[in-house]
DRENTORKOL-3810 file (N, C-alpha, C; in nm, 4 decimals):
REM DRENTORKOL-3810
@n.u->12.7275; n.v->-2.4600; n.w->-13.4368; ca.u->12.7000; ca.v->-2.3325; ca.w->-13.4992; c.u->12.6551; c.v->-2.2348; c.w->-13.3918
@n.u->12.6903; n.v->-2.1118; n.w->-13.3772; ca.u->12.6476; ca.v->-2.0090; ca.w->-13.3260; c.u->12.6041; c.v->-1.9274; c.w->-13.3424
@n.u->12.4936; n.v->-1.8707; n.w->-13.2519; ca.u->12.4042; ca.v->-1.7365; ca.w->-13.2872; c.u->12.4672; c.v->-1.6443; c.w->-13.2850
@n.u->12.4362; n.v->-1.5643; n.w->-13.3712; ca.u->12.4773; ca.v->-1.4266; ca.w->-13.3604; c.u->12.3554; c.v->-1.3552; c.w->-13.3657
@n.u->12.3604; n.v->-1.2330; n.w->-13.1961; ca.u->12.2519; ca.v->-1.2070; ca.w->-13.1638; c.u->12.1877; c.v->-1.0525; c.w->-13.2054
@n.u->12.3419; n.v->-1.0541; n.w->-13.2514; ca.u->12.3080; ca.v->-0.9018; ca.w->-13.3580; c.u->12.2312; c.v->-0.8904; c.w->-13.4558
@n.u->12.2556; n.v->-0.9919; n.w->-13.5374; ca.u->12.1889; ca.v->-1.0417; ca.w->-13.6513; c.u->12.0615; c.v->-1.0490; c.w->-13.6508
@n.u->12.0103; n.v->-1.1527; n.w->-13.5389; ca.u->11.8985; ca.v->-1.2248; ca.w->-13.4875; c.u->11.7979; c.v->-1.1150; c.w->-13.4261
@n.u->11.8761; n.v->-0.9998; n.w->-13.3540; ca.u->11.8024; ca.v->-0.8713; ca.w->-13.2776; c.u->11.7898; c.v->-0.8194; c.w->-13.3661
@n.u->11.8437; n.v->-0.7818; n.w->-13.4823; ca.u->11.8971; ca.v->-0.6756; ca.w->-13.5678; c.u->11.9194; c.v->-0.5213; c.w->-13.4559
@n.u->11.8301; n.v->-0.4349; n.w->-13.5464; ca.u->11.8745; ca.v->-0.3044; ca.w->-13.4549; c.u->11.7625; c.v->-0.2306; c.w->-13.3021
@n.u->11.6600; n.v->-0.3385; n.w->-13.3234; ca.u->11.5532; ca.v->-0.3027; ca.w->-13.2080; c.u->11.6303; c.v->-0.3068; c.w->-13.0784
@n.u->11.7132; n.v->-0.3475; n.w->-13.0520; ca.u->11.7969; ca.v->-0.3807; ca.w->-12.8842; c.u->11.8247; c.v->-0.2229; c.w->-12.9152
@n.u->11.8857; n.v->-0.1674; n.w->-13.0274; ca.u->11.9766; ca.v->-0.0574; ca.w->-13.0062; c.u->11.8409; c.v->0.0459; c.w->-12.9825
@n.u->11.6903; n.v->0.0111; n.w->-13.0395; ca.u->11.6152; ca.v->0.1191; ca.w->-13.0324; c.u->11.5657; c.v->0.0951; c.w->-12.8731
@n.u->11.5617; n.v->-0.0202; n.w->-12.8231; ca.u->11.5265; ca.v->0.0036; ca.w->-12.6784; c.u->11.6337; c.v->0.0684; c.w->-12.5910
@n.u->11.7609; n.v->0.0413; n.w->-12.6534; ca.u->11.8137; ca.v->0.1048; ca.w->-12.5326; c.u->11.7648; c.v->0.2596; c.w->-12.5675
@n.u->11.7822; n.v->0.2916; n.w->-12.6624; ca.u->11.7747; ca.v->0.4429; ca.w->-12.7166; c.u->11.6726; c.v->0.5121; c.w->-12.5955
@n.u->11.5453; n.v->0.4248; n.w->-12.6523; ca.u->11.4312; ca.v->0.4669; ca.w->-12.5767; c.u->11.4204; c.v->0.4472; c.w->-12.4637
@n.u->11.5070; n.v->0.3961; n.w->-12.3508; ca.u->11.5466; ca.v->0.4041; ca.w->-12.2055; c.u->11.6349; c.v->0.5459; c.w->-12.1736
@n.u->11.6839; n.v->0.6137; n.w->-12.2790; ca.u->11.7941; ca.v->0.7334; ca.w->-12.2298; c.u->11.7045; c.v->0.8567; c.w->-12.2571
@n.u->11.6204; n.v->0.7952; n.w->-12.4056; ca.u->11.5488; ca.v->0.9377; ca.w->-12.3969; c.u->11.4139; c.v->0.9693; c.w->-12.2778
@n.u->11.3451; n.v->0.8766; n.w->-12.2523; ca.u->11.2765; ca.v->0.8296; ca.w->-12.1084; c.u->11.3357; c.v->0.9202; c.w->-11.9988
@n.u->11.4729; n.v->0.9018; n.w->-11.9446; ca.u->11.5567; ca.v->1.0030; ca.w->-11.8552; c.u->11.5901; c.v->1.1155; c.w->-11.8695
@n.u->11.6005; n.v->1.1639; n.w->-12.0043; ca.u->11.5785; ca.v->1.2910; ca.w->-12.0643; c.u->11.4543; c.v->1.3665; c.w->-12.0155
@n.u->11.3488; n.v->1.3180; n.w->-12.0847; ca.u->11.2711; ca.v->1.3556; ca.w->-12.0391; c.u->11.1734; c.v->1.3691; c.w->-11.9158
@n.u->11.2120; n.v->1.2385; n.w->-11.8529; ca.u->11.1888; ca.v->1.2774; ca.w->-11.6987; c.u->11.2984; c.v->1.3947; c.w->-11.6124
@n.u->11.3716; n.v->1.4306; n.w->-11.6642; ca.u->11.4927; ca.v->1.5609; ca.w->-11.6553; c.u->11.3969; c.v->1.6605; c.w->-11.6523
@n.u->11.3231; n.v->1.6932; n.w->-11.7973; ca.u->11.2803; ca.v->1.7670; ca.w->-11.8081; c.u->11.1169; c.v->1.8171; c.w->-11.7275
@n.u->11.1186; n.v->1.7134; n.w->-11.6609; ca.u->10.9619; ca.v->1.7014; ca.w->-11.5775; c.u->11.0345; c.v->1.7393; c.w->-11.4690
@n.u->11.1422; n.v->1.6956; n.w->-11.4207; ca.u->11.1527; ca.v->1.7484; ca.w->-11.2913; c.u->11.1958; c.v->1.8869; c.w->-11.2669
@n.u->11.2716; n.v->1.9358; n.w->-11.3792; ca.u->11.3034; ca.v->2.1002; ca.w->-11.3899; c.u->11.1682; c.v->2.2076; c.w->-11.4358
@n.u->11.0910; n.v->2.1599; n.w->-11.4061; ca.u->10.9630; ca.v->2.2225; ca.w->-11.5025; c.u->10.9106; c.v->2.3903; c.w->-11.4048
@n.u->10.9604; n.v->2.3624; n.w->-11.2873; ca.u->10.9726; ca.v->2.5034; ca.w->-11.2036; c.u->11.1231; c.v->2.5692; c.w->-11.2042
@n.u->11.1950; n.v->2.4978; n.w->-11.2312; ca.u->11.3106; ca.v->2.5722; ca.w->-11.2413; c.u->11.3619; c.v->2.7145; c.w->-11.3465
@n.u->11.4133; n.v->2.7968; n.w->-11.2654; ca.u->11.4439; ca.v->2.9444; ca.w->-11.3549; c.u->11.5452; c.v->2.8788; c.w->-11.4447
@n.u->11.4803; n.v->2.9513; n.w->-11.6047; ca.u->11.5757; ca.v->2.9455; ca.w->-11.6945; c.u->11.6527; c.v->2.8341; c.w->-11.7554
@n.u->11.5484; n.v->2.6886; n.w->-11.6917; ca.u->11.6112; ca.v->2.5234; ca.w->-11.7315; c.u->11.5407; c.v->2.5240; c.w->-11.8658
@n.u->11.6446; n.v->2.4747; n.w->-11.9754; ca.u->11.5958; ca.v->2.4696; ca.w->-12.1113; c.u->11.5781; c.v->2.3005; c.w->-12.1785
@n.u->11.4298; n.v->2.2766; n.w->-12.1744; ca.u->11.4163; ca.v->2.1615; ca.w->-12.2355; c.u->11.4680; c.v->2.0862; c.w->-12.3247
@n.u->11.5211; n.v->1.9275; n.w->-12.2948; ca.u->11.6092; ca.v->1.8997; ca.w->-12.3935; c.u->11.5431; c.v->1.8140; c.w->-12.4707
@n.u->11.5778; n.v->1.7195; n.w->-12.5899; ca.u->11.5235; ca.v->1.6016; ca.w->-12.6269; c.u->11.6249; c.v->1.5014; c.w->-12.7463
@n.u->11.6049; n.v->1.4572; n.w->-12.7458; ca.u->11.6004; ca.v->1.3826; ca.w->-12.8729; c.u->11.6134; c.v->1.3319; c.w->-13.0133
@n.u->11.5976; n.v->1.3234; n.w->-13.0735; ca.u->11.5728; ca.v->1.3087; ca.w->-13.2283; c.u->11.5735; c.v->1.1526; c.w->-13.2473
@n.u->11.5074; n.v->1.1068; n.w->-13.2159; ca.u->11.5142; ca.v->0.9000; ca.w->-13.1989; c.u->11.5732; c.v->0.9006; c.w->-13.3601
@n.u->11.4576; n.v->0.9147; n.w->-13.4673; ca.u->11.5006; ca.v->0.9035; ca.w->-13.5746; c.u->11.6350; c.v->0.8903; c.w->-13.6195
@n.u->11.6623; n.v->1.0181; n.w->-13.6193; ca.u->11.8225; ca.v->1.0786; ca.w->-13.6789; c.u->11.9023; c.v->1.0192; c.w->-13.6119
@n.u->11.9011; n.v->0.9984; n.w->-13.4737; ca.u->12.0456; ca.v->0.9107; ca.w->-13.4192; c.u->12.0019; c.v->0.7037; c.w->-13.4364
@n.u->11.8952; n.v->0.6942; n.w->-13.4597; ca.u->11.8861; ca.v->0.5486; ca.w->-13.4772; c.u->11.9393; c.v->0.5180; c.w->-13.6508
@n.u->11.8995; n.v->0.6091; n.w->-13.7047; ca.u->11.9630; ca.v->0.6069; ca.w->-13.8578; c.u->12.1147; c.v->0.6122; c.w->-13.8083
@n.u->12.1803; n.v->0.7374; n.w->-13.7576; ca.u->12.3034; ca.v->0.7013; ca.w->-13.7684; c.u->12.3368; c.v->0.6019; c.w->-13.7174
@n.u->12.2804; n.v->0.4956; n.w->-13.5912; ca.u->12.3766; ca.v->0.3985; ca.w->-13.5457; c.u->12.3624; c.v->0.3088; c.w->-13.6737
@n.u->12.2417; n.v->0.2587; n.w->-13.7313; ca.u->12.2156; ca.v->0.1808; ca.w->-13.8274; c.u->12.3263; c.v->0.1926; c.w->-13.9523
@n.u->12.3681; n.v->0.3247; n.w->-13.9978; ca.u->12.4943; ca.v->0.3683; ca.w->-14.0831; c.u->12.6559; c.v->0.3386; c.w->-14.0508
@n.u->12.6244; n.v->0.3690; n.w->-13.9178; ca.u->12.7644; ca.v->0.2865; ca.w->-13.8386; c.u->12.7856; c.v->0.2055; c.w->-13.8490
@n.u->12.6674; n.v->0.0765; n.w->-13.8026; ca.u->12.6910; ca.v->-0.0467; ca.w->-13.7822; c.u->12.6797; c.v->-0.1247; c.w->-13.9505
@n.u->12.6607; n.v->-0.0227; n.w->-14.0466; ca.u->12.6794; ca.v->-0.1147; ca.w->-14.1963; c.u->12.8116; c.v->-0.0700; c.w->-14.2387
@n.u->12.8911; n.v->0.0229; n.w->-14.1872; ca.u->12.9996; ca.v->0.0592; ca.w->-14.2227; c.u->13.1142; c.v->-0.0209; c.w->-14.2061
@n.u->13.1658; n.v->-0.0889; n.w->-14.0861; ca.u->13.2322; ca.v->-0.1867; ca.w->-14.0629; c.u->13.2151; c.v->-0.1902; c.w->-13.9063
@n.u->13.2614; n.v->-0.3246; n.w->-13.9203; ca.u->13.1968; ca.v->-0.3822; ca.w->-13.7378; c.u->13.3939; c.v->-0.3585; c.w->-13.6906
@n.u->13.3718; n.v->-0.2751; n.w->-13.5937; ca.u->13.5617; ca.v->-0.2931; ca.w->-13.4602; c.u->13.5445; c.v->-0.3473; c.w->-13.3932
@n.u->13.6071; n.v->-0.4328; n.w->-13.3260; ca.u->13.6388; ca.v->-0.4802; ca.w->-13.1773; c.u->13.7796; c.v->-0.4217; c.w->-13.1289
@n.u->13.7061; n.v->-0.4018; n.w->-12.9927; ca.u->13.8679; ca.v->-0.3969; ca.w->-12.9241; c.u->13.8991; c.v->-0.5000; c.w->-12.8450
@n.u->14.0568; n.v->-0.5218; n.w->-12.9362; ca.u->14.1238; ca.v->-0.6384; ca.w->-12.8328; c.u->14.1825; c.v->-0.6787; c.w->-12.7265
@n.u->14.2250; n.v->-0.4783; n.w->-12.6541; ca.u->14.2732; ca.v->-0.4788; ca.w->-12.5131; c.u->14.1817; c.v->-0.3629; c.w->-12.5004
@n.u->14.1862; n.v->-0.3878; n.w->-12.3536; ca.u->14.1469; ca.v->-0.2476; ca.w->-12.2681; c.u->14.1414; c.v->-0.1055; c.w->-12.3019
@n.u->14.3277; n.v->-0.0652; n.w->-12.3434; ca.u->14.3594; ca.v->0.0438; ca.w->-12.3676; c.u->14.3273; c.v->0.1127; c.w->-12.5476
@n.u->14.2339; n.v->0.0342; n.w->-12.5859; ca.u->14.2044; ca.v->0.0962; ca.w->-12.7326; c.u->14.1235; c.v->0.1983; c.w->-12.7201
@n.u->14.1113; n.v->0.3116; n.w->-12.7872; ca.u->13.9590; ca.v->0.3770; ca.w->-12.7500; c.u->13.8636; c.v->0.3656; c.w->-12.8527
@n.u->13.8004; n.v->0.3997; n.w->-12.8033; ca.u->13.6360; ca.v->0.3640; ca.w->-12.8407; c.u->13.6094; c.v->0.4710; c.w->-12.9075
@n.u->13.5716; n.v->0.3915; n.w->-13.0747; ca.u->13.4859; ca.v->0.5259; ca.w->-13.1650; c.u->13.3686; c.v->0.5223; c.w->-13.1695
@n.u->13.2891; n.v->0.4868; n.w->-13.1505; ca.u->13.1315; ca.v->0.5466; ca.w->-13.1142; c.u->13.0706; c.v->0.5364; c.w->-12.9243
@n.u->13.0661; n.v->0.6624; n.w->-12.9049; ca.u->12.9655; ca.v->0.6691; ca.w->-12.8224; c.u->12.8483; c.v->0.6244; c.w->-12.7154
@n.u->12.7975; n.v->0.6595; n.w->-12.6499; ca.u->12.6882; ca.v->0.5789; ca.w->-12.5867; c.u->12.5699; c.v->0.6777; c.w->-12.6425
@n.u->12.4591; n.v->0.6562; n.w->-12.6803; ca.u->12.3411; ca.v->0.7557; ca.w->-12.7340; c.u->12.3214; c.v->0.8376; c.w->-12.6360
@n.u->12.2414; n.v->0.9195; n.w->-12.6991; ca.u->12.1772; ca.v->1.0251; ca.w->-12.5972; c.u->12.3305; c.v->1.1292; c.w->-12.5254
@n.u->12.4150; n.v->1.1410; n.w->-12.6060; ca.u->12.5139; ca.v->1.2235; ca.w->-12.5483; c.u->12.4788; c.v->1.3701; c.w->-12.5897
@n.u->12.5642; n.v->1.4287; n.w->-12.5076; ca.u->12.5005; ca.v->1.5953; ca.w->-12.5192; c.u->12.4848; c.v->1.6444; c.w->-12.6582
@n.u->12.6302; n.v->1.5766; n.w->-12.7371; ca.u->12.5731; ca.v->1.6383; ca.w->-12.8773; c.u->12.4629; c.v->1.5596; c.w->-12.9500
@n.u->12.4319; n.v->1.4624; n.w->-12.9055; ca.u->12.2431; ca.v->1.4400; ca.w->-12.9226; c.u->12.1680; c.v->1.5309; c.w->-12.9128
@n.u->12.1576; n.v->1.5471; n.w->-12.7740; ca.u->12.0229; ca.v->1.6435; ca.w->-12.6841; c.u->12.0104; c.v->1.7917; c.w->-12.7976
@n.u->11.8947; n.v->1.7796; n.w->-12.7913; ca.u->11.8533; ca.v->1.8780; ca.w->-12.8824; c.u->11.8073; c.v->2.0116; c.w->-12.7899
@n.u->11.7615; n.v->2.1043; n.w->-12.8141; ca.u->11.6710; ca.v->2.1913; ca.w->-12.7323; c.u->11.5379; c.v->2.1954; c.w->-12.7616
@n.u->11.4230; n.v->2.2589; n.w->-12.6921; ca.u->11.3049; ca.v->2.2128; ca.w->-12.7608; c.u->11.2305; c.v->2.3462; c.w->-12.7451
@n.u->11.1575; n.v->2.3817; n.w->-12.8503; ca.u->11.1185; ca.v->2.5120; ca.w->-12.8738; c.u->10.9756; c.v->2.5556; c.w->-12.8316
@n.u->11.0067; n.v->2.6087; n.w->-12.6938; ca.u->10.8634; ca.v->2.6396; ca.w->-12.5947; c.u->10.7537; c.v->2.7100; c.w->-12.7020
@n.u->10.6334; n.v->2.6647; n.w->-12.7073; ca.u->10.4728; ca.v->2.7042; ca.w->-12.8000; c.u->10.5058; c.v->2.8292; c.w->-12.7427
@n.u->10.4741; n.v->2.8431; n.w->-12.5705; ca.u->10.4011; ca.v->2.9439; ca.w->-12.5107; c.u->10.5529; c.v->3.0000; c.w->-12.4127
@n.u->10.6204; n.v->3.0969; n.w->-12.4125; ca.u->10.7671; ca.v->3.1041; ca.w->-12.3660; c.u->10.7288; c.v->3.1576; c.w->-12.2177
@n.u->10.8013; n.v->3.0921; n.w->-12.1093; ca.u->10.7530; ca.v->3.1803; ca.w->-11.9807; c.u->10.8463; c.v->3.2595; c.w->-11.9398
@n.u->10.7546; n.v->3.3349; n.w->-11.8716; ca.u->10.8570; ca.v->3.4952; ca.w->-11.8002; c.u->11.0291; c.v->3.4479; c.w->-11.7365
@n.u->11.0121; n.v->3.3330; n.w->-11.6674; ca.u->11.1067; ca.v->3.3160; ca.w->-11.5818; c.u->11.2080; c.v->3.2330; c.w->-11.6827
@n.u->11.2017; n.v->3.1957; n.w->-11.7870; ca.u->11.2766; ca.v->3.1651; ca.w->-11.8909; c.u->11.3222; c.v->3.0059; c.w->-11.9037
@n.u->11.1994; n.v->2.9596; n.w->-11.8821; ca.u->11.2035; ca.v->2.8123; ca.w->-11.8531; c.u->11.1475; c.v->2.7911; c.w->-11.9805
@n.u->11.1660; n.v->2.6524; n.w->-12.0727; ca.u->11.1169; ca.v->2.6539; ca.w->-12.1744; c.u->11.0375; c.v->2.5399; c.w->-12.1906
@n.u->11.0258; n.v->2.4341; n.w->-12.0292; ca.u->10.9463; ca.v->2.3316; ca.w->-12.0304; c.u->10.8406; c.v->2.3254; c.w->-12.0372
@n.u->10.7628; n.v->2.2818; n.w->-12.0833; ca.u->10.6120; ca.v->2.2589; ca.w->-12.1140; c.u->10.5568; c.v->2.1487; c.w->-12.0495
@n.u->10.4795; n.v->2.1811; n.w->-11.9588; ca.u->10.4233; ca.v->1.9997; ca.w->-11.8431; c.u->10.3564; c.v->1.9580; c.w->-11.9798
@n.u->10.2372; n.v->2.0111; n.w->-12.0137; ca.u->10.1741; ca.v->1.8857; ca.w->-12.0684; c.u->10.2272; c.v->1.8384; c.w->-12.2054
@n.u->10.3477; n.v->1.9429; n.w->-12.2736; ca.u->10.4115; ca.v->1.8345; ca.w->-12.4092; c.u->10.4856; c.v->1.7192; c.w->-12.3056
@n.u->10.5430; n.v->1.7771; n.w->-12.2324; ca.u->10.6533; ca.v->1.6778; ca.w->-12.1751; c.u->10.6091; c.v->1.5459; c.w->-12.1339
@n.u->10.4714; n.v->1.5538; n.w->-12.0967; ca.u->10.4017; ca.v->1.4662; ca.w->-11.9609; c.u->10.3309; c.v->1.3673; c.w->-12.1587
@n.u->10.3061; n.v->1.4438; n.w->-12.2324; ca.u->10.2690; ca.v->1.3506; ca.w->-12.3471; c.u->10.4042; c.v->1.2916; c.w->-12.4761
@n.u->10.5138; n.v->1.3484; n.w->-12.4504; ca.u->10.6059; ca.v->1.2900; ca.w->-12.5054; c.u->10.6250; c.v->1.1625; c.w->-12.4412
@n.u->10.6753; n.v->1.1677; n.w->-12.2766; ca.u->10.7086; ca.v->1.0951; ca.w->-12.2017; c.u->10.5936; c.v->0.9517; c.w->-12.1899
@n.u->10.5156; n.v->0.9625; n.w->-12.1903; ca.u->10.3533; ca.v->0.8411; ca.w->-12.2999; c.u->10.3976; c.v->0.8172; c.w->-12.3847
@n.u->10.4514; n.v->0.8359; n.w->-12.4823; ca.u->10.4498; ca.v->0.8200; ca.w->-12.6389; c.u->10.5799; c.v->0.7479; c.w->-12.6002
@n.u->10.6992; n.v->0.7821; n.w->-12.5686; ca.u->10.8310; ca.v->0.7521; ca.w->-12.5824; c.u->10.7982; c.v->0.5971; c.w->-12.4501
@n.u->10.7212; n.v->0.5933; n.w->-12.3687; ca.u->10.6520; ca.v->0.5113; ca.w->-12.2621; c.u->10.6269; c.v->0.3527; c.w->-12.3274
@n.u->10.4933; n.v->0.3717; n.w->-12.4118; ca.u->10.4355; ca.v->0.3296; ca.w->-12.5513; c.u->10.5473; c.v->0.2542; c.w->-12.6093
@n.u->10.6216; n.v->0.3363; n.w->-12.6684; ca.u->10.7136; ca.v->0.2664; ca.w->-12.7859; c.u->10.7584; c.v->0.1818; c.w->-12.6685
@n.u->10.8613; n.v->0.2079; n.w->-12.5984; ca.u->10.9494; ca.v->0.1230; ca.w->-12.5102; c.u->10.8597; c.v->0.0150; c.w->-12.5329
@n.u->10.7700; n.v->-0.0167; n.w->-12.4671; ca.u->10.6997; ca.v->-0.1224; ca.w->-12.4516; c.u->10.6726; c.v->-0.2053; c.w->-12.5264
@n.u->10.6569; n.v->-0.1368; n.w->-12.6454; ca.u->10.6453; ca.v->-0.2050; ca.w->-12.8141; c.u->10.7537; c.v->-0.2654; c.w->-12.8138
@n.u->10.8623; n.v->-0.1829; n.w->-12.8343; ca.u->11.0060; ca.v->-0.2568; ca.w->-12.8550; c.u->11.0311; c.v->-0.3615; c.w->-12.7444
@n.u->11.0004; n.v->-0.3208; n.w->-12.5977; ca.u->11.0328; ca.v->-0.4853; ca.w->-12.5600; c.u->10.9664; c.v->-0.5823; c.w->-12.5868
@n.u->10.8430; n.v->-0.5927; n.w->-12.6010; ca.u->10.7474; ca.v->-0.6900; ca.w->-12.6676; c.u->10.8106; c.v->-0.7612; c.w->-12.7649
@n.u->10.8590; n.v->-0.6504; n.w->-12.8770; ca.u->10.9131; ca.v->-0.7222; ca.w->-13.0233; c.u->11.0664; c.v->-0.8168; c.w->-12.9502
@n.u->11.1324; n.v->-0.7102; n.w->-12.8922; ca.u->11.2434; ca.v->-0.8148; ca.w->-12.8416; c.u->11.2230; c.v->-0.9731; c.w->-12.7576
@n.u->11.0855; n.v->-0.9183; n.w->-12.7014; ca.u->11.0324; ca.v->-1.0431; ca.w->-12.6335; c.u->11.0214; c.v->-1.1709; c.w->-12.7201
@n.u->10.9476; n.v->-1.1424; n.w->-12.8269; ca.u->10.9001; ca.v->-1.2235; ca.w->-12.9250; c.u->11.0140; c.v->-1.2862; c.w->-12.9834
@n.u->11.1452; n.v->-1.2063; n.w->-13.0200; ca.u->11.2833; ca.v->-1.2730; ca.w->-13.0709; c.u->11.3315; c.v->-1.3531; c.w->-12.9967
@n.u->11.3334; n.v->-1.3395; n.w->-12.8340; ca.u->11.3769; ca.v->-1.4311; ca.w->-12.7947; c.u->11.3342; c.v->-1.5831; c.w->-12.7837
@n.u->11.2016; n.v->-1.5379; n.w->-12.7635; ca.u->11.1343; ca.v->-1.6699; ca.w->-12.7780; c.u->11.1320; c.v->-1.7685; c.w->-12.9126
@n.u->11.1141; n.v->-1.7095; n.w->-12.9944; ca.u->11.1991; ca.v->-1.7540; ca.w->-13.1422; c.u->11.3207; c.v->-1.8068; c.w->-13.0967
@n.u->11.3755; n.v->-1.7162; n.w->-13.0468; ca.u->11.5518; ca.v->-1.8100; ca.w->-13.0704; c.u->11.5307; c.v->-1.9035; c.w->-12.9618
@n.u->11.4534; n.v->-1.9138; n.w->-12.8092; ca.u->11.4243; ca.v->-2.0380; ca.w->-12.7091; c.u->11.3882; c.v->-2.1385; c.w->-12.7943
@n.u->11.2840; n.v->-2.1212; n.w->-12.8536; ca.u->11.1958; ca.v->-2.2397; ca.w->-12.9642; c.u->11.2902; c.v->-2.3247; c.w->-13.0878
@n.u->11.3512; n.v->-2.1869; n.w->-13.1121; ca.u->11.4723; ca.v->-2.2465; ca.w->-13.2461; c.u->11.5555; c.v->-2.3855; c.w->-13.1746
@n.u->11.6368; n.v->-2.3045; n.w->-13.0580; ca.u->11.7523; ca.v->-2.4462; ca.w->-12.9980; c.u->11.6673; c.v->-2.5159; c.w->-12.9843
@n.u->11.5719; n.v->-2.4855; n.w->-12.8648; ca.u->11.4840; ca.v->-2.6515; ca.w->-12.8319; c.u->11.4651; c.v->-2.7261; c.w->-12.9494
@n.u->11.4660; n.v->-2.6976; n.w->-13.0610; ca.u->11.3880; ca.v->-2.7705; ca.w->-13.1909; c.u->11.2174; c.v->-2.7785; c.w->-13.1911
@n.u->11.1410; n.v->-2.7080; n.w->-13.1485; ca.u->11.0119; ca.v->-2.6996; ca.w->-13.1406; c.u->10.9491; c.v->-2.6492; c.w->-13.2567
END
């Protein structure tokens, strides 16, 4: 019998990766934070983890050669990225904010960590399962 690790992960693999792209996002946005006229991007974890979750109950594809193309995506693509709406707007038309950014980038930090933990914990479940322990 074989695992199936989709099943077994369910959709937390898909929220860690998530939360590795939005991580780069937002370190994007830390590093443009002097730049003229760079407009903060982000996210929406929610709304695109719901849609993969809607995808993946819709029907499962494989492709069987190379040359098929591919209907969904990798996350975090541009029509993801959101814009993000500066509190305090600056002269030079930058719309980054250090300290939301510097406390999103914690929070989105945080979760990651959560989620590998939880993935941690599955695996070890499934180590313990084969061994028979």
């Amino acid at each position: 019998m074989s695992i199936s690790f989709e099943s077994a992960l369910g959709i937390h693999e898909s929220a860690l990766r998530l939360r590795g792209q939005r991580a780069g996002v937002l370190a994007n946005n830390l590093a443009n934070v002097d730049t003229p006229n760079y407009k903060a991007r982000d996210l929406d974890f929610k709304q695109i983890l719901n849609q993969k979750v809607t995808e993946s109950n819709q029907f499962n594809m494989q492709a069987t050669n190379e040359r098929h193309i591919s209907l969904g995506g990798a996350f975090g693509e541009d029509s993801d990225l959101l814009y993000r709406t500066p509190q305090q707007p600056s002269i030079d038309g930058n719309t980054v904010e250090d300290q939301i950014e510097h406390a999103e980038y914690m929070k989105n930090t945080l979760a990651f960590q959560a989620s590998f933990q939880f993935l941690n914990s599955k695996f070890q479940g499934l180590k313990s399962a084969i061994r028979g322990d």
